[in-house]
C-alpha positions as a Markdown table, in Angstrom:
| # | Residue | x | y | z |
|---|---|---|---|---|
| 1 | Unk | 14.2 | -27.3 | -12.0 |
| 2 | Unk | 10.9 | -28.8 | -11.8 |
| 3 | Unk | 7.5 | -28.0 | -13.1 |
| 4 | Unk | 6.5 | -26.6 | -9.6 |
| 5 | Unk | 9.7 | -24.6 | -9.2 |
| 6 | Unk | 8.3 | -22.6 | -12.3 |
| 7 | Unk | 4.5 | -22.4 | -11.5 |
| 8 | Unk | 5.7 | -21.1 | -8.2 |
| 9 | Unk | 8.3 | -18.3 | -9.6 |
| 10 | Unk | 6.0 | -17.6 | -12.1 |
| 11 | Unk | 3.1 | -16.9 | -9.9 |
| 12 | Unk | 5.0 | -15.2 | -7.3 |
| 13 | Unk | 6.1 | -12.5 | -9.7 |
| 14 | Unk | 3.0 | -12.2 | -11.0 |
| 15 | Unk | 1.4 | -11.2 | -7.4 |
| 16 | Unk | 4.3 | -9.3 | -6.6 |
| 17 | Unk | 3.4 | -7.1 | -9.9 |
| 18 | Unk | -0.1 | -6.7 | -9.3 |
| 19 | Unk | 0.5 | -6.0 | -5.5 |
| 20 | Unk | 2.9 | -3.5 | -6.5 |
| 21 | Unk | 0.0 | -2.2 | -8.8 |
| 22 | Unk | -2.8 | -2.2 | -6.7 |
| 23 | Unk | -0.5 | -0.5 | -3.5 |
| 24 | Unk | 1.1 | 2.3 | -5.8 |
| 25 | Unk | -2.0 | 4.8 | -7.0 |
| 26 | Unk | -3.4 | 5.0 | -3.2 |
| 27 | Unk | -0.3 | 5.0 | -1.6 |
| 28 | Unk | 0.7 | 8.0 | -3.7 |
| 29 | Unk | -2.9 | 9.4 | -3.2 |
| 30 | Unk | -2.6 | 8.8 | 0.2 |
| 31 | Unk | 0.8 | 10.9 | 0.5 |
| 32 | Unk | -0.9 | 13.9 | -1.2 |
| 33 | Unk | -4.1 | 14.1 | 0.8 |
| 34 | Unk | -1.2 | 13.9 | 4.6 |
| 35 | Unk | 0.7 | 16.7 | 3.4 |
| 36 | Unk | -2.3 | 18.4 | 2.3 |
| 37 | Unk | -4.1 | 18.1 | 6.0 |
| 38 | Unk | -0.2 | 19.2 | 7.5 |
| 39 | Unk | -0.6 | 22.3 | 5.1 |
| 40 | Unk | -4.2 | 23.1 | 6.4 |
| 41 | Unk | -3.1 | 22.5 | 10.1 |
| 42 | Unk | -0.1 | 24.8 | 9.6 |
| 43 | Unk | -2.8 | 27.7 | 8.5 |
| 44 | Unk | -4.9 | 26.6 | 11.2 |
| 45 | Unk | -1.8 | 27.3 | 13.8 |
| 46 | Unk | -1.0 | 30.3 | 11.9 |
| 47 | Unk | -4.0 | 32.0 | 12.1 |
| 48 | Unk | -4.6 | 31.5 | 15.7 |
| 49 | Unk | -7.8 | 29.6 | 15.2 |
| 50 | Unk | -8.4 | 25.6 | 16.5 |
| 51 | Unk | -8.7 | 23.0 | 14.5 |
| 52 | Unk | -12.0 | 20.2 | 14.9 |
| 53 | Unk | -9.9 | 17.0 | 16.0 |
| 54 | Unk | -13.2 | 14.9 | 14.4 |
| 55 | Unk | -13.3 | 12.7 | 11.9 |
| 56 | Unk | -13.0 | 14.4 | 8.2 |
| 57 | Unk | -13.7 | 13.2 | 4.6 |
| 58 | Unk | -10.0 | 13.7 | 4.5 |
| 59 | Unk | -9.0 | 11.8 | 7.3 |
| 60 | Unk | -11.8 | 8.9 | 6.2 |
| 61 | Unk | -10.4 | 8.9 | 2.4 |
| 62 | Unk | -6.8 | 8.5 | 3.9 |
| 63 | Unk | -7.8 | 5.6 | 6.1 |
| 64 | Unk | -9.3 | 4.0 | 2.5 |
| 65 | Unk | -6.3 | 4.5 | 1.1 |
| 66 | Unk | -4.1 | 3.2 | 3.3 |
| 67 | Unk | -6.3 | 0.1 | 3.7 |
| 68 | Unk | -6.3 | 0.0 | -0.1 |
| 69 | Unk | -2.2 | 0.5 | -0.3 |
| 70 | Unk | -1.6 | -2.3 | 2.7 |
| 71 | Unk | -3.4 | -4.7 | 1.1 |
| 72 | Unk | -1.8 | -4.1 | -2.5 |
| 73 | Unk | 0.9 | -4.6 | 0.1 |
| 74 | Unk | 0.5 | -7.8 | 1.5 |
| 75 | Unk | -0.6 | -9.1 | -1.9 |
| 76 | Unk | 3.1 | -8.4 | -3.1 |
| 77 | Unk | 4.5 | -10.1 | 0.1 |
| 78 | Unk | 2.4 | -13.2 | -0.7 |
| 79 | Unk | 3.9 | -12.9 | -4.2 |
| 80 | Unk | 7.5 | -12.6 | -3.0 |
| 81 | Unk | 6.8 | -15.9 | -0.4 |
| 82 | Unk | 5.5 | -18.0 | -3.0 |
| 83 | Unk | 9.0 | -16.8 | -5.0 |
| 84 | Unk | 10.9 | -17.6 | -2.5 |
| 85 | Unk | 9.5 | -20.6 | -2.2 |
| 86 | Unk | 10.3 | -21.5 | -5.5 |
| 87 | Unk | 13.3 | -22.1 | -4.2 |
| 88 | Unk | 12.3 | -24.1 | -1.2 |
| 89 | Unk | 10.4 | -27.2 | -3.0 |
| 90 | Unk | 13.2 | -30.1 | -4.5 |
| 91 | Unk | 13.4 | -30.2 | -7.8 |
């Protein structure tokens, strides 16, 4: 186990934590505001009237936050590579 083996593990779980971090608030965010819109397009349906298919503060926030949660995203997966690759590199 070489000096490199470690930097790498240790960095890797590192990213993999903040990833995690940075993914979590606005993915959960992200879940409330879709089935809040499902709830309003229910009523909507329910009381006969139609629903604007244009862009909302709603539907903007959500595409935030989903940008926001991916990237938290990939910042774990980056985390996991470098890991794995902690493994990879010879002692």
């Amino acid at each position: 186990m070489g000096v490199l083996n470690l930097v790498l593990w240790a960095a890797g779980a590192g990213l993999i934590v903040i990833g995690v971090a940075r993914a979590r608030g606005p993915w959960a965010r992200y879940q409330a505001l879709r089935e809040q819109d499902a709830n309003v397009a229910r009523y909507e349906r329910w009381r006969g009237g139609l629903r604007d298919d244009g862009a909302t503060g709603a539907s903007v926030a959500m595409q935030v936050l989903r940008r926001q949660a991916r990237n938290g995203a990939l910042i774990a997966a980056a985390g996991a590579a470098l890991f794995v690759g902690g493994f990879a590199v010879p002692a």
